[in-house]
N, C-alpha and C positions, 0 to 999 in steps of 0.2 A: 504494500500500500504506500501513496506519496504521500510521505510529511510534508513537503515544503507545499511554502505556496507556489503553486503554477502562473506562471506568465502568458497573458493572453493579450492577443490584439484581437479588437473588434472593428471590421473592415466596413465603413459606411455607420454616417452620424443621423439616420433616421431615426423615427420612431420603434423598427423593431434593435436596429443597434444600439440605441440610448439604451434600451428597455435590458437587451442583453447585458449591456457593460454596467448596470445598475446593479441589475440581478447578481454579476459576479464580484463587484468591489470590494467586498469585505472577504474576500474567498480566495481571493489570486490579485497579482499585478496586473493592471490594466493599463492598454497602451490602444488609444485609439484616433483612429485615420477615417479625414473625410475630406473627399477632390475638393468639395467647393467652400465659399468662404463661410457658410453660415450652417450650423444643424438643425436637424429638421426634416430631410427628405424633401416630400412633396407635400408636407402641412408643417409650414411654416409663415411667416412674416414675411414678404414680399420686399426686396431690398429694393433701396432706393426713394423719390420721393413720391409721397403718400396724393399728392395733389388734393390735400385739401380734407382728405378722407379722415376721418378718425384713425382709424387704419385697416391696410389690406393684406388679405394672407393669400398665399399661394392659390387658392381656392376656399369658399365656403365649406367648412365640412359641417356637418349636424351628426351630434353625437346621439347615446341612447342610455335608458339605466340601466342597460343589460352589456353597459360597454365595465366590468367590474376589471377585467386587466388596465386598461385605460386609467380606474380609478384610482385603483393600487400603485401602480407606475409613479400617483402624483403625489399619494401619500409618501411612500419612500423620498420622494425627494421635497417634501416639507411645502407643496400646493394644498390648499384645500379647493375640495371642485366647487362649495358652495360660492367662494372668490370668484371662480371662473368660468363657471356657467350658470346660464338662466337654466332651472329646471321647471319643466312644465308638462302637466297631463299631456299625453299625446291628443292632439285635437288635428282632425282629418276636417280642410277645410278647403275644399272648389269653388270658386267664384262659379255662380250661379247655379251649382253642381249642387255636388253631395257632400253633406256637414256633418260632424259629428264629433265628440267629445268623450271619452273615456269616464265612465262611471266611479264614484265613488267607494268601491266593492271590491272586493278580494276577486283575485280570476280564479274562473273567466268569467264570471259576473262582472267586474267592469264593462267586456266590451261586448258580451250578449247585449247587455241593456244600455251600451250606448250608441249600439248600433240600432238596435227598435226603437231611439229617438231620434236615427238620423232626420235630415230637415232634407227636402227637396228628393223624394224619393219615395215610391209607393208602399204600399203593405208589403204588396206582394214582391217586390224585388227588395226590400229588405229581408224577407223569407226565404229568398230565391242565395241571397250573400252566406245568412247565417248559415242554411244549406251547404254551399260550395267551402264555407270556412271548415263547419263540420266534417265535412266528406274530405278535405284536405288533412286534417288531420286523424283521420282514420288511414288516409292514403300511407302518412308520413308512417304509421304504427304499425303496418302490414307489409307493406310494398319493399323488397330489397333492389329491386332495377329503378335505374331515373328514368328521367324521360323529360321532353322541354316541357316550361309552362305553358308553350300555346297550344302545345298537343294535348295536355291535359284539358286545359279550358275550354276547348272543343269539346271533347269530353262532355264536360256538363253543361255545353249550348249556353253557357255565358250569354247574357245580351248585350249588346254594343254600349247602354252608357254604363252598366259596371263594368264593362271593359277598360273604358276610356279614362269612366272618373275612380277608380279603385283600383284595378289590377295591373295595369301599364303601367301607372305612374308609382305604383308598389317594387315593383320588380326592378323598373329604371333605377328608381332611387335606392334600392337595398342592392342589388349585384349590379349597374350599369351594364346591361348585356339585353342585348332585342329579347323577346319573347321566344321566338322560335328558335334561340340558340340557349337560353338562359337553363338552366338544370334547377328541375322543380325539387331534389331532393335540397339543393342548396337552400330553395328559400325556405323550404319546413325545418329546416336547421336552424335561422333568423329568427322565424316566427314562435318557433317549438321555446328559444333561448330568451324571447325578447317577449312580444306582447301575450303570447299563451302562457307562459310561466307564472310570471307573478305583475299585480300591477303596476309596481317600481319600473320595474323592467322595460316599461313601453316608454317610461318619459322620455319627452326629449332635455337633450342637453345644450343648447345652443350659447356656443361661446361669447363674451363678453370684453374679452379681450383676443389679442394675435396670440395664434399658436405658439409662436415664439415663446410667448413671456409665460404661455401656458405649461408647459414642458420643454422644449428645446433648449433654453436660458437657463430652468434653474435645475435642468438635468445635467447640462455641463458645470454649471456651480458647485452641484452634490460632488459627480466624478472628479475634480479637483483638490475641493478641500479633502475629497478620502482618497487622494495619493493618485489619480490616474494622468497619465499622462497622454496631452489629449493636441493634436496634429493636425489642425484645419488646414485648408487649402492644401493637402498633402493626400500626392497621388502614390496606388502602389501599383505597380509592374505583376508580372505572372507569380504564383505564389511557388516557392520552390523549397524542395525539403533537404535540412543540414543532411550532414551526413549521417548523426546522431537518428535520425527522424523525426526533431522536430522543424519547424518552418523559417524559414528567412524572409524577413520583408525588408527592402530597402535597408539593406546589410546587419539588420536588428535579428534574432532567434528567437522564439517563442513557442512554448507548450502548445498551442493549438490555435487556431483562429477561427470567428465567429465570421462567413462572410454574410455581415447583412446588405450587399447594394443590389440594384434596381437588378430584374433579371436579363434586362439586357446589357450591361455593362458586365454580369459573371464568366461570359465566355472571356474577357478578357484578362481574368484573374486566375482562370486551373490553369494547376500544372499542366504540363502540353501533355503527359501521359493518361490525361483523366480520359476514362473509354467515352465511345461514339455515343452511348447511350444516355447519356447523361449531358452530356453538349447537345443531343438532338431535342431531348426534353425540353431542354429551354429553348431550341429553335423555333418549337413548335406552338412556342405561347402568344394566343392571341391578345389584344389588347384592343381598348374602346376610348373613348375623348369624352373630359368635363369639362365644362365651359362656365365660368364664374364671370359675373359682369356687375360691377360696380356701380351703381350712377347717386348721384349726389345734384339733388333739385333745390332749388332757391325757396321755394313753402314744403311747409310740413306735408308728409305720406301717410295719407289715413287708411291704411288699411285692414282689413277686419279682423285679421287673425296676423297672429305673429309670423305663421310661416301659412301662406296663399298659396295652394295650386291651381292651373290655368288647364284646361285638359285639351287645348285645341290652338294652342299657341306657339310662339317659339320659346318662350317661358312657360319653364314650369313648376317651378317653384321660387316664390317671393318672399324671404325674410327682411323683415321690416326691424331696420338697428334698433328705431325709436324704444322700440319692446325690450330692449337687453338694457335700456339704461344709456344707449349712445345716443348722436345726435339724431334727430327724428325726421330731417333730411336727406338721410341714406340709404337706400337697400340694398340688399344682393340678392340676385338673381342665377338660382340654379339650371344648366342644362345637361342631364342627364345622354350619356351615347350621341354623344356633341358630334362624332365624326365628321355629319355632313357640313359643320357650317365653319371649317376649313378653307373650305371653298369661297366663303364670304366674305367682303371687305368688310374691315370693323364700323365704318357708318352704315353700313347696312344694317346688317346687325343690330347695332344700338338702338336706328328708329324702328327695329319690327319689337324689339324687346319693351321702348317704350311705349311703341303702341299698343303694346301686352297692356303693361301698367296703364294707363290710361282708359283701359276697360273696367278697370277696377276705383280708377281716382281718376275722373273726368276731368277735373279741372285744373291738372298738373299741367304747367309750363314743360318747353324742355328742360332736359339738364343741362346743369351746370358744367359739370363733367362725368366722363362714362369712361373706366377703365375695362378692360377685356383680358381675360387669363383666360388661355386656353392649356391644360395639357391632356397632347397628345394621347400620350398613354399613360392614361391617370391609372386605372386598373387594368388587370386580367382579365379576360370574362370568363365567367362564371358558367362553364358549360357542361353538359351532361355528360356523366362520369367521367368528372377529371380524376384522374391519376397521379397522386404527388410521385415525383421520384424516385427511386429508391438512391437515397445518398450514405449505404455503407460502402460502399469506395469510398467515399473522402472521409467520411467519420474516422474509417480503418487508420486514414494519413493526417487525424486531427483536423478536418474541415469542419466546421458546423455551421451551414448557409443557412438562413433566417429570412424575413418577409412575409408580408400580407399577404402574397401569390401563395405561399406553402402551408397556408392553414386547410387542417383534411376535414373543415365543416363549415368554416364560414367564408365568404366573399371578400376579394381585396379592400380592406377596410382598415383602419385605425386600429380599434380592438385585435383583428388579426393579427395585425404587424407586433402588438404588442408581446400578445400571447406568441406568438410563433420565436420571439427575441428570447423569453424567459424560457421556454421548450429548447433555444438551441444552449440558451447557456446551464440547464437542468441536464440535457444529455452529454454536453462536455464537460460538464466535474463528475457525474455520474462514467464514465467512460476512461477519467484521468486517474479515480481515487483506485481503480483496480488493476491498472498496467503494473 
């Protein structure tokens, strides 16, 4: 068994590499590397200037109560989330659509009975939901084969507006992945974790401040004061093993390395002998576009609920800052499987976005200003029977790769990346303590 403490470098300063180098601080030497100037990944605080904005992060994320690694990540490093986020009942809210608010009741009595008071919707097709929810979660308790959501939805002859105003924009916004590619065992995995569980677990979490200041800032703070030594804007080359068998990075040795960066950047960190299979894995991963668009109006944004969906728009979903305590001339505007609007100029863009908003607040001027974040490839998609990896090859040579992409139950998300950081740094001391 290793007395000593192990020396670990943790490869990429995301949220699942924070989460890892947290998890391992008091356990081993930590030595950790990130190419660009800021941590964070792809949910962080947007460098540069804010134009005027309270502030903008990488993209809008909306968090959950069922995000509890997320939670834990902030305690460890001395956030409290009541600081950081608005928490709020989950309330389902369509401009002109379908409304509704999570009940006051233990589940799933909350959302039985707050869906029998949805507003703007029949008897019978809220009987027609409770149904398809029901029959979903007998699917998830029986069924071992996936299958897409829109092949199931078919299935139960769904009608077109709880298509539009409930299941698309469910599915968008929890795995970012179309319908017809989306793997309905993933979302029973969401749903099963989040709003069937308990009723904490639905709320939302909407941040209040930049991710930055939420975790990224006082995650490198913690890792500091407890001895790590930490390497911004520091790239590393192919990872190559001493002779000893443990790892070299940029002429440093280490007991093992945690690689958490993006999955397209890992092909260019294995060793050149890592087999075909394992390089093809991540060839094969596909990925979807979020699109986050800021605008900032000269009068206050009245909007009805904190966070608006639009079911027939280029927006589709509207969090309104005013709600979190910020200025109440702000929104952000979520677009879920963004891909197509790539193709579009950013004024374009802006005035279909604000001619979103203006269905909803008539009497908004333009704005003042309109910022645009697009990434690419915000996530993975979320498709029927992904397959993780098998990574005992690297394990065998001390690799332990982390990320959102390699959670075996939920969709590229936050939570993911978290848990998946704390799983790679649990199976490399677990792995180290018996060589």
């Amino acid at each position: 068994m290793n007395t000593q403490r192990p020396k670990i470098a943790v490869i990429g300063a995301g949220w699942a590499g924070l989460s890892a180098a947290v998890s391992l601080i008091h356990r081993a030497d930590i030595a950790l590397f990130e190419a660009g100037r800021q941590a964070g990944g792809r949910a962080r605080a947007l460098a540069g200037k804010n134009d005027g904005f309270s502030f903008l992060d990488n993209g809008q994320h909306i968090l959950l109560g069922a995000y509890h690694g997320v939670q834990t990540l902030m305690q460890h490093i001395g956030v409290q989330p009541e600081s950081a986020f608005l928490r709020q009942p989950l309330q389902w809210y369509i401009h002109e659509g379908l409304q509704f608010q999570t009940a006051s009741l233990p589940a799933p009595w909350h959302l039985l009975v707050g869906i029998l008071r949805v507003k703007n919707l029949s008897f019978s097709l809220k009987i027609k939901l409770l149904s398809d929810m029901s029959a979903l979660r007998r699917w998830a308790a029986h069924h071992k084969t996936d299958l897409t959501v829109a092949k199931w939805l078919r299935t139960r002859n769904v009608p077109r507006s709880l298509l539009g105003q409930f299941w698309q924009p469910l599915v968008w916004s929890a795995l970012n992945t179309p319908l017809e590619q989306a793997s309905l065992r993933i979302l029973c995995n969401v749903l099963n974790d989040g709003v069937w569980s308990e009723k904490a677990n639905s709320d939302y979490l909407l941040p209040k401040q930049d991710l930055g200041r939420i975790v990224a800032e006082p995650a490198l703070d913690f890792l500091h004061k407890h001895g790590a030594k930490i390497h911004l804007e520091t790239r590393v080359s192919h990872l190559n093993h001493h002779i000893d068998g443990r790892i070299e990075i940029n002429g440093e040795v280490f007991d093992a390395v945690v690689l958490a960066v993006a999955p397209y950047h890992v092909d260019a960190l294995l060793p050149e002998d890592t087999p075909d299979y394992i390089q093809t894995a991540y060839q094969s991963l596909h990925y979807h576009a979020i699109t986050t668009v800021y605008l900032r109006y000269a009068q206050t944004v009245k909007l009805p609920a904190p966070l608006t969906g639009l079911d027939d728009g280029t927006a589709q979903w509207v969090l309104h800052r005013g709600a979190l305590g910020l200025p109440d001339n702000e929104v952000a505007v979520v677009i879920s499987v963004s891909d197509y609007t790539e193709a579009w100029k950013d004024k374009d863009l802006a005035e279909k976005i604000h001619a979103d908003i203006k269905r909803v607040c008539p009497d908004l001027d333009k704005p003042e200003a309109v910022r645009i974040i697009t990434e690419k490839r915000a996530t993975t998609a979320a498709t029927v029977d992904f397959v993780q990896p098998d990574f005992s090859w690297l394990h065998h040579r001390r690799i332990y790769p982390a990320g959102d992409y390699l959670h075996p139950r939920y969709p590229a998300t936050l939570e993911a990346a978290v848990q998946s950081g704390f799983a790679a740094a649990e199976k490399l001391m677990l792995d180290l303590r018996f060589e």
